[in-house]
N, C-alpha and C positions, 0 to 999 in steps of 0.2 A: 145322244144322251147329254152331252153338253150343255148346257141351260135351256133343260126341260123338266126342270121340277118345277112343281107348282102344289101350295098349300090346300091341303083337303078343305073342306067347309068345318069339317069337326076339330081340326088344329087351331084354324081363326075364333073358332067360338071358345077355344079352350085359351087360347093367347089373349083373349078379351076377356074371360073370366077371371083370368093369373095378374092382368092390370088393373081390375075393377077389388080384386082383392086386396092386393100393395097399396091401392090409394086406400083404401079403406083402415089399412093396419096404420098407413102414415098418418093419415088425419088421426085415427084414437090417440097411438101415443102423444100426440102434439097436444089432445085433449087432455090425456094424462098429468104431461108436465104442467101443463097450467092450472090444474085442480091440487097437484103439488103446489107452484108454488103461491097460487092464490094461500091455502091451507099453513104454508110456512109464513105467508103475512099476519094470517088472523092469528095465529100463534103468539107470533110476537109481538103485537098489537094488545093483545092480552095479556103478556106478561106486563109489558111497556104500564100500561092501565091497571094492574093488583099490583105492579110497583112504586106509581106513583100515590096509590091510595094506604098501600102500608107505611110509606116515609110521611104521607102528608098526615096522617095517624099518630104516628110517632115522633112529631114535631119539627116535620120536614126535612129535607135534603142534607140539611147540614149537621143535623144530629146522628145517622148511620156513621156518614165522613169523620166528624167528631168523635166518634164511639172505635173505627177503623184505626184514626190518629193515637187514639191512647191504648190500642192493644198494640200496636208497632214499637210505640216507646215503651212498653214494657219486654220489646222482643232484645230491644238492641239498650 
């Protein structure tokens, strides 16, 4: 009895099933994440882009900052 076990055909077929599965779950989430964080770029991409177009509206960059400076000196 001593090393005479030996794997049925239906164990191999199920042990190749059970690793065809895991690689498949590994690839999705890997898939996942990068539809994350692709999806967290276009995000900010767009805000970056309605941010730049509300200041550049508003008589650019230095009028918000300006507008910032004088409710501060009115804090202190």
């Amino acid at each position: 009895m001593d090393g005479d076990y030996k794997l049925a055909p239906q164990a191999l077929a199920t042990l190749h099933q059970y690793d065809l599965e895991e690689r498949r779950f590994s690839e999705g989430s890997k898939q996942q994440r990068r539809i994350v964080l692709l999806t967290a770029a276009i995000l900010f991409t767009g805000f970056v882009q309605a941010a730049a177009t509300y200041w550049s509206n508003r008589g650019g960059i230095r009028a918000p900052l300006s507008r910032l400076g004088d409710w501060l000196q009115t804090l202190f």
